[in-house]
C-alpha positions as CSV (number, residue, x, y, z in Angstrom):
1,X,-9.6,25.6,22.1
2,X,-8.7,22.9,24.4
3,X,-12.0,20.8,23.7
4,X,-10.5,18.1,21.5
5,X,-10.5,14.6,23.0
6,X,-7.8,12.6,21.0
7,X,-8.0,9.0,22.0
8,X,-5.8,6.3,21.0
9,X,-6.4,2.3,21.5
10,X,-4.6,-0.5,19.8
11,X,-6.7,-3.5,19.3
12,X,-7.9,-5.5,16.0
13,X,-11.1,-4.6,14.4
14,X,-12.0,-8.7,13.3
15,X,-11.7,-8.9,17.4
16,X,-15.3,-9.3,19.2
17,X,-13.6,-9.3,22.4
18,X,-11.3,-6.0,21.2
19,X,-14.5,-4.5,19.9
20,X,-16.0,-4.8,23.5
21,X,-13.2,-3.4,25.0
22,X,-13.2,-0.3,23.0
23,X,-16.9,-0.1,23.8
24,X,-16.1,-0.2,27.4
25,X,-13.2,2.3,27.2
26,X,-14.5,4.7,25.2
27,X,-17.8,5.8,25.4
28,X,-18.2,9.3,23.7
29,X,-19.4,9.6,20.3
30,X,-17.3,10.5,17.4
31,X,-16.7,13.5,15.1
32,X,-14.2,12.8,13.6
33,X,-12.7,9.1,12.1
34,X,-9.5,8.4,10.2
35,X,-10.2,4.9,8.9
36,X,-7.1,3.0,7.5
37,X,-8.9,-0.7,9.0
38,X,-6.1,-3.5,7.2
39,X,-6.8,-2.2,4.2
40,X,-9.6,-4.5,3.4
41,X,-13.3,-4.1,3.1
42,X,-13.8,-7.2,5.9
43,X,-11.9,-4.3,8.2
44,X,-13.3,-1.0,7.3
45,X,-17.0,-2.5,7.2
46,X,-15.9,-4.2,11.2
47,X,-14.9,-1.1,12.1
48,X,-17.8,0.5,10.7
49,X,-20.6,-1.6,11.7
50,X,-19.0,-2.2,15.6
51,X,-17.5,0.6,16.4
52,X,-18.9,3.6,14.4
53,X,-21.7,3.6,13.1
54,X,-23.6,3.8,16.3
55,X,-21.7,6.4,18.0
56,X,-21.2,9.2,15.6
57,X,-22.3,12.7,16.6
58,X,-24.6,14.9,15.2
59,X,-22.4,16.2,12.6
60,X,-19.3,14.4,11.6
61,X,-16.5,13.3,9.5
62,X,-15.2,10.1,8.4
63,X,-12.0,10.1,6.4
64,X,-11.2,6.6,4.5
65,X,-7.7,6.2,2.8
66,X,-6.5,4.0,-0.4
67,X,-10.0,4.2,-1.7
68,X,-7.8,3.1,-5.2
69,X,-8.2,-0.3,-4.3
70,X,-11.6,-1.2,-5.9
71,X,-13.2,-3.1,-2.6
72,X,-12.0,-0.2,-0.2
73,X,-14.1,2.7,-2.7
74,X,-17.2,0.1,-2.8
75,X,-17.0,-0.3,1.2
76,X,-16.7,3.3,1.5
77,X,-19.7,3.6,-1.2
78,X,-21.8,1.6,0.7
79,X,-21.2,2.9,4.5
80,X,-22.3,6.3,2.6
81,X,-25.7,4.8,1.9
82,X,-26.2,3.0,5.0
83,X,-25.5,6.2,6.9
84,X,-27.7,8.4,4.4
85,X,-30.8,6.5,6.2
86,X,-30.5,8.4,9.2
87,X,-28.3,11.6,8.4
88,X,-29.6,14.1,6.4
89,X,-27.4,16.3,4.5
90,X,-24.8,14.0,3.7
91,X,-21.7,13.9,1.0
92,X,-19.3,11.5,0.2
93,X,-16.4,13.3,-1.3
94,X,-13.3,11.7,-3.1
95,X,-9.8,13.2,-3.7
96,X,-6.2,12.3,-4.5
97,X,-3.9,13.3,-2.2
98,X,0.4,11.7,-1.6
99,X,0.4,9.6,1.3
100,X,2.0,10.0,4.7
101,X,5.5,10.3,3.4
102,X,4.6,13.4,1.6
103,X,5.4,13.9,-2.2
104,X,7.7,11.2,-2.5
105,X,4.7,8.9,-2.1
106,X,2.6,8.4,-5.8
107,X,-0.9,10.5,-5.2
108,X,-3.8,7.7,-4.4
109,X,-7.5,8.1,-3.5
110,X,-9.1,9.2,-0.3
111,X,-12.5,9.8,0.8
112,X,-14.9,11.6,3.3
113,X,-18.2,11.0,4.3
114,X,-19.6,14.3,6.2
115,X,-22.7,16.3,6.5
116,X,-20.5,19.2,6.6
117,X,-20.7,21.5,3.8
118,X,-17.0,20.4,2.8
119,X,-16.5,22.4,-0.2
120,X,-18.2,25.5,1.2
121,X,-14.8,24.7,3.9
122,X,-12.6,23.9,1.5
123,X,-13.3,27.2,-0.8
124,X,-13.5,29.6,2.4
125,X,-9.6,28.6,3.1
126,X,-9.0,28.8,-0.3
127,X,-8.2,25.1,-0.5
128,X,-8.2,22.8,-3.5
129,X,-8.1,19.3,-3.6
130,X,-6.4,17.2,-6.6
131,X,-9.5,15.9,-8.8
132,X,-12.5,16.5,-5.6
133,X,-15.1,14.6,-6.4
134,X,-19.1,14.3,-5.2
135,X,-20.8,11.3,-5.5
């Protein structure tokens, strides 16, 4: 309805000094979060621990892709915790889904951490999800 915010930046998540400029640029908290952070647990958890975790919304999403790669799904496992502290409510989902090419790309694990009722979502749109998972 008009009331998204899309915002893009281009920086590197092992950066202090990128970190602080994203701070200083954006300043509104976060529903939603597509994190695809090198592909390594030293990224996602930067990106996590600078940038996110302190300025999420109320409710929100987090989506986390190639959670096949062992280190990426323990990362992921762990934010989950560390966020339970202070979010009641909360779900971490897993899925397989093809990647951005579509379905010429093999299927491969994603995630979401949300205090949304996702499947309640999912079910209402009649949507199903290759092997959904709650953990």
């Amino acid at each position: 309805n008009g009331e998204n915010k899309i915002i893009y930046f281009q920086g590197d998540v092992l950066s202090p000094r990128d970190q602080k400029k994203f701070g200083l640029i954006v300043n509104d908290n976060f529903n939603f979060v597509l994190s695809d952070a090198l592909h390594t647990a030293e990224g996602v958890l930067a990106e996590y621990r600078n940038i996110i975790k302190n300025n999420l919304s109320q409710d929100f999403m987090l989506y986390f892709d190639d959670l096949d790669f062992y280190e990426l799904f323990e990362t992921a496992s762990s934010i989950y915790k560390d966020l339970s502290l202070d979010y009641e409510n909360l779900n971490f989902y897993t899925f397989w889904i093809n990647g951005w090419v579509g379905q010429h790309e093999k299927m491969h694990k994603n995630g979401i951490i949300t205090n949304y009722n996702l499947e309640k979502m999912l079910s209402g749109d009649n949507i199903k999800l290759p092997f959904l998972k709650k953990h």
